[in-house]
C-alpha positions in Angstrom: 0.0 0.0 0.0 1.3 3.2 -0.7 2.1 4.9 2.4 1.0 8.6 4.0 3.6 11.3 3.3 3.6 15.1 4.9 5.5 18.4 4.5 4.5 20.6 6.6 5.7 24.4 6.4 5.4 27.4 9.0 5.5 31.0 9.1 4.7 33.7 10.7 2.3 36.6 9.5 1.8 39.9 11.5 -1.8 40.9 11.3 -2.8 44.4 10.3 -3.1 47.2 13.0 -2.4 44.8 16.0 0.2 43.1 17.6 -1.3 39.3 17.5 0.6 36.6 15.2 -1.3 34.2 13.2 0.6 30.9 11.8 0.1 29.3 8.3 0.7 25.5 7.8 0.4 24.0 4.6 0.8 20.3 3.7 0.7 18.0 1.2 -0.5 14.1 1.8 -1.6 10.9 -0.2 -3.9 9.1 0.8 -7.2 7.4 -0.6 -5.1 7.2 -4.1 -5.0 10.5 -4.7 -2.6 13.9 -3.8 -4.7 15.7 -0.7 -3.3 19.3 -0.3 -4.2 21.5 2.9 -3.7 24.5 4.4 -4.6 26.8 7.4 -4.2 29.8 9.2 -4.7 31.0 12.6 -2.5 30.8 16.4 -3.1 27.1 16.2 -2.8 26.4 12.4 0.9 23.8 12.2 -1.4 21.9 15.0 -4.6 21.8 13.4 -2.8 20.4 9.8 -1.3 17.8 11.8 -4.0 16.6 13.7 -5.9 16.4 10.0 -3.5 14.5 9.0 -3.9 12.3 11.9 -7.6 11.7 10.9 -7.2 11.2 7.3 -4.8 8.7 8.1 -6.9 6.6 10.4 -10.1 7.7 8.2 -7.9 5.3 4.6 -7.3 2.7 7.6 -10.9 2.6 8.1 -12.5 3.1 5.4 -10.5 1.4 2.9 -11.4 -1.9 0.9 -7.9 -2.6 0.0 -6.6 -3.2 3.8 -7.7 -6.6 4.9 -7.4 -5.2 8.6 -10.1 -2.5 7.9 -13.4 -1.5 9.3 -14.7 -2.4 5.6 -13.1 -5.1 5.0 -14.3 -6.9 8.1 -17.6 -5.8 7.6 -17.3 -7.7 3.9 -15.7 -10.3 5.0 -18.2 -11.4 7.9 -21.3 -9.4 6.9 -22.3 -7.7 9.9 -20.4 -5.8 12.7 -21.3 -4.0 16.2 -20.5 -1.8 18.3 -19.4 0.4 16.2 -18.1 4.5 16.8 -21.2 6.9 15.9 -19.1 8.6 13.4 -18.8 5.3 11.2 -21.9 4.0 11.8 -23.7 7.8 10.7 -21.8 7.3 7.2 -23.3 4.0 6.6 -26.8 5.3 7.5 -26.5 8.7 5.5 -25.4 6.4 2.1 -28.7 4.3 2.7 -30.3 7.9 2.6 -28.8 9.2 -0.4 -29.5 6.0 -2.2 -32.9 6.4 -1.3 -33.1 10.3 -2.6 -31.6 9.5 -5.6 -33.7 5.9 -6.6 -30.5 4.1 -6.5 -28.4 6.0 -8.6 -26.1 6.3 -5.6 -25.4 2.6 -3.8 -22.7 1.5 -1.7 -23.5 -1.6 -2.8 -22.4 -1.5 -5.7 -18.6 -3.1 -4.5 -18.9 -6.8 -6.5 -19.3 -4.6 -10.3 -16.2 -2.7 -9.1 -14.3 -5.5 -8.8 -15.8 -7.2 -12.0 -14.6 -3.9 -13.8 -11.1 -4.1 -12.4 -11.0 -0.5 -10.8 -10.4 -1.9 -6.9 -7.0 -3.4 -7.6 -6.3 -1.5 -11.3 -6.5 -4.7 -12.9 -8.9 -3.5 -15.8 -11.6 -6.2 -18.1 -14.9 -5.5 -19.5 -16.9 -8.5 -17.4 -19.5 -10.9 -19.3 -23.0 -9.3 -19.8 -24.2 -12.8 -17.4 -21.7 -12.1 -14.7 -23.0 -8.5 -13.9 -26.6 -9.6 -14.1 -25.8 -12.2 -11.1 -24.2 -9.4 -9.7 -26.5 -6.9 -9.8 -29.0 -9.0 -7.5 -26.7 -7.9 -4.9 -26.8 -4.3 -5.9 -29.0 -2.8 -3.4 -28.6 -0.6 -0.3 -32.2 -1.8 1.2 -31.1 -4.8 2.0 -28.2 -3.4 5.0 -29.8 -3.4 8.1 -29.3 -0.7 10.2 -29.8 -0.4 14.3 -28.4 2.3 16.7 -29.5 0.5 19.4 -28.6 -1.6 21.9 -25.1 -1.1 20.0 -24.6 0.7 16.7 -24.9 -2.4 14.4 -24.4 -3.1 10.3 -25.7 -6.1 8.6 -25.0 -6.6 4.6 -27.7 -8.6 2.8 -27.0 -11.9 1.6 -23.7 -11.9 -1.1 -23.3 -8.1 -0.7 -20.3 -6.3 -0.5 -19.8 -2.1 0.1 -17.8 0.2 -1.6 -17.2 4.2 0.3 -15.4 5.6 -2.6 -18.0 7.9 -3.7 -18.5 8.8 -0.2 -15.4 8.5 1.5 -13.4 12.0 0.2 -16.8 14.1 1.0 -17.0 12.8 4.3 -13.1 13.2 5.2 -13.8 17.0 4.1 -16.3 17.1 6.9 -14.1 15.6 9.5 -11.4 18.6 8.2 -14.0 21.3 8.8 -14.7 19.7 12.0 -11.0 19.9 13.1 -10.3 23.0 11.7 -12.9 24.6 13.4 -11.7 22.7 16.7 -8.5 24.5 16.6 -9.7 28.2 16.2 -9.4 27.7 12.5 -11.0 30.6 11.0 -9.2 30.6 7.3 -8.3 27.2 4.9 -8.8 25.1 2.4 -8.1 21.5 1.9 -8.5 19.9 -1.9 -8.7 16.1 -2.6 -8.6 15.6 -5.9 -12.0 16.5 -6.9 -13.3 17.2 -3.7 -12.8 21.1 -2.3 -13.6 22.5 1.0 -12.8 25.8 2.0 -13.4 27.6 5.6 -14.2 31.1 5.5 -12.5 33.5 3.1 -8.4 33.9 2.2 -6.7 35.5 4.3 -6.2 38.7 3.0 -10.8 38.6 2.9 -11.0 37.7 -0.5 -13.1 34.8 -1.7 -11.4 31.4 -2.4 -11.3 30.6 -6.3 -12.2 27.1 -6.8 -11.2 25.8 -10.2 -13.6 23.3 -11.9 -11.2 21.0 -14.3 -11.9 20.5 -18.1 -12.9 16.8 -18.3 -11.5 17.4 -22.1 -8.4 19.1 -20.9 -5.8 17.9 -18.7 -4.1 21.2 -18.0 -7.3 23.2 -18.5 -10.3 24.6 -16.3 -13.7 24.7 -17.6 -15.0 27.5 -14.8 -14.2 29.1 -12.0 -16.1 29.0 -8.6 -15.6 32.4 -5.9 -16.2 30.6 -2.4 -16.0 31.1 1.3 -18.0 28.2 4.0 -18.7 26.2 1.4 -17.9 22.3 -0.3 -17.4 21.7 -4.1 -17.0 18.4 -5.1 -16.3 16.9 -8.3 -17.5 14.1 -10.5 -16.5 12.8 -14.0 -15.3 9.7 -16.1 -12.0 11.2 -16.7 -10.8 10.5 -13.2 -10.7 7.0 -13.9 -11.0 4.7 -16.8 -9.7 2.4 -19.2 -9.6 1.6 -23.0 -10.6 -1.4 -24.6 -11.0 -2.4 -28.2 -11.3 1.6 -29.3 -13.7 2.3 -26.1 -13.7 4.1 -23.2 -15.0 2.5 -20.0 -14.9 4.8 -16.5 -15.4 4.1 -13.1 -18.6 5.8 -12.8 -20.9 2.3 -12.6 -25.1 3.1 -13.3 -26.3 0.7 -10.0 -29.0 -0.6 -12.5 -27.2 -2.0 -15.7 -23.5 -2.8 -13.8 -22.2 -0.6 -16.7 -20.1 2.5 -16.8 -22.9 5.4 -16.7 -23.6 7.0 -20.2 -25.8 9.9 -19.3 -24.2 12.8 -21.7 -22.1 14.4 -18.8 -18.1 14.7 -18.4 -18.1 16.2 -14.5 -21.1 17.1 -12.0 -19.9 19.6 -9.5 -22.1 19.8 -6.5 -21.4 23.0 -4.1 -23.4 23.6 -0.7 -22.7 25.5 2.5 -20.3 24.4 5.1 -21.8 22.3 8.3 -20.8 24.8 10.6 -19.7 25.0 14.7 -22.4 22.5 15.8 -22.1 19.5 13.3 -21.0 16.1 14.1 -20.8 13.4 11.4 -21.2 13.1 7.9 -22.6 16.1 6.7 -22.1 18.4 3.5 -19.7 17.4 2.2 -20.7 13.5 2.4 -23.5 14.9 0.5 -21.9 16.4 -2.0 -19.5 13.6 -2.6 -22.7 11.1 -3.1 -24.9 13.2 -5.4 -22.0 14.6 -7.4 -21.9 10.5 -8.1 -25.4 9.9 -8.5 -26.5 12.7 -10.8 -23.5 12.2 -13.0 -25.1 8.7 -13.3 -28.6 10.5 -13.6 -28.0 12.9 -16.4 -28.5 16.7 -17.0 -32.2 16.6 -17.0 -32.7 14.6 -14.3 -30.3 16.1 -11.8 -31.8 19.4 -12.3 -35.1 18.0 -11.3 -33.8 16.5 -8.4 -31.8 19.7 -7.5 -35.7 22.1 -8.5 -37.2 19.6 -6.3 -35.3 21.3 -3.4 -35.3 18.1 -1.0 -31.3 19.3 -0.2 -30.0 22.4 -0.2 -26.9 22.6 -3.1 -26.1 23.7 -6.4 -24.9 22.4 -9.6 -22.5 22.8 -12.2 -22.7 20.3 -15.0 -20.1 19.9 -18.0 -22.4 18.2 -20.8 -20.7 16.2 -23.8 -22.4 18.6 -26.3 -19.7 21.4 -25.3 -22.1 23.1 -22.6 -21.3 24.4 -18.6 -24.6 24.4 -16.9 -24.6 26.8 -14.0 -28.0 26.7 -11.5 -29.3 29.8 -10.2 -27.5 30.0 -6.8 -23.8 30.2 -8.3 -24.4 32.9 -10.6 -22.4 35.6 -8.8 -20.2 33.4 -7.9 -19.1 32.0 -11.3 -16.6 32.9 -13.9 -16.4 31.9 -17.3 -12.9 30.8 -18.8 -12.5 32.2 -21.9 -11.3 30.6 -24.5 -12.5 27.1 -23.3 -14.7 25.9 -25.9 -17.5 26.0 -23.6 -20.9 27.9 -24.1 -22.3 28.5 -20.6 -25.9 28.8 -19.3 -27.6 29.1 -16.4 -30.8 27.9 -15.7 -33.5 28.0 -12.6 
């Protein structure tokens, strides 16, 4: 397994007009197969960076199928676990909700067609139409059982197996917030991958400017996002795929045909408020992280029905195969157009 690194570096900045000292601490960390880059400020910043990278440490030990030792793995391997922490045990229960929001388009469940793919262990094959359709008979988060009490308890249905990637990065943003703000945090940002939080503005007051990649350029950004408090997390076939025969499959699996999703979206970027002082759990950006998933697998028209419907409070930005950026109402003074991109923007209510 490919093993946690950290740089962390400090410095002092003397505020304006008074006499206090705030630190900043930046770092940079893999874990959970991807480059996670964070950084605060305030009196307790080099502390709060450290301790995040205590929790995103034990969060990949956790939550990872790959360890054998894990809480997931064990849960796999023997189909039911107690007494487990709150924190663990909220995640499982908010993916059951979000698969029930979204009519299955987001599942946890859907661990046994990621393996058939090849994208748990990068060992890439386009599986036999019969082998995903016994497969699929497993695909359904109904079927965990759930009870808080006596002891916080899982059960997996019978042949079932979960899967907390498209889960796992929203829900480490939460625990960030949550130890950012625990440490007098009051200014930072921490990006994994796709997945952007950022806590209050920059430090000099401005807004954050959040970056949402060009599925069909590398290098390239497709619009820009001005954000403080708030989660953006990303979506889109281009983070992961392979190429067989002269096609394309990603990692993006539709729940109901075992196949990569084909819905006419390249990215779904799904931006909501931050949880603030009070929360506990799995929150925003677990939300985020699950619907950015789902209503990629959804498509354009659907997701905006789902975000009109108004059931969560988040909006959208979609990157559609036909060359368009849609923006929903909520992020229109807060979005930029790149020019030159190739894109035609809209934005829609």
């Amino acid at each position: 397994m490919k093993r946690f690194s950290i740089l962390i570096a400090a410095l002092c900045l003397c505020l304006t007009g008074c006499g206090k000292q705030t630190t900043e601490a930046a770092a940079q960390i893999f874990a959970m197969d991807t480059v996670m880059e964070v950084a605060a400020y305030g009196e307790h910043a080099e502390q709060a960076v450290k301790y995040t990278e205590k929790r995103i440490k034990e969060l990949e030990n956790r939550l990872s199928r790959t360890k054998a030792d894990s809480l997931v793995s064990g849960l796999n391997r023997d189909g039911s676990i107690r007494h487990l922490t709150y924190d663990y045990w909220n995640l499982i229960a908010r993916a059951k909700e979000y698969r029930d929001a979204t009519n299955g388009a987001f599942d946890i469940t859907i661990a046994p067609i990621m393996d058939a793919w090849g994208f748990t262990g990068d060992q890439f094959r386009v599986p036999e139409q019969s082998e995903l359709n016994e497969l699929l008979k497993h695909v359904n988060s109904d079927e965990i059982q759930i009870q808080e009490e006596p002891a916080h308890s899982v059960t997996l249905g019978e042949g079932q197996a979960i899967d907390l990637g498209g889960i796992a990065k929203g829900y480490t943003s939460d625990l960030v917030e949550q130890t950012f703000r625990a440490n007098g945090i009051e200014s930072g940002k921490i990006s994994l991958g796709g997945n952007v939080f950022v806590l209050g503005g920059k430090p000099d007051g401005s807004d954050w400017r959040v970056g949402i990649k060009d599925p069909r350029n590398e290098s390239g950004l497709a619009a820009i996002l001005s954000l403080r408090d708030a989660y953006a997390i990303t979506s889109g076939g281009y983070e992961r795929y392979f190429e067989e025969n002269g096609k394309t499959y990603h990692h993006i699996i539709d729940p109901s045909t075992g196949y990569p999703a084909d819905s006419g979206l390249l990215s779904v970027t799904v931006v909501a408020a931050d949880n603030g002082p009070d929360w506990a759990g799995a929150g925003n950006g677990a939300m985020c992280d699950a619907f950015s998933t789902a209503l990629f697998v959804m498509g354009e028209e659907q997701a905006l029905d789902f975000w009109r419907n108004g059931g969560y409070d988040f909006d959208l930005v979609l990157v559609t195969e036909d060359g368009r950026v849609v923006i929903t109402a909520g992020l229109a003074d807060r979005f930029e157009e790149v020019k030159d991109s190739g894109y035609t923007y809209e934005t829609v209510s």
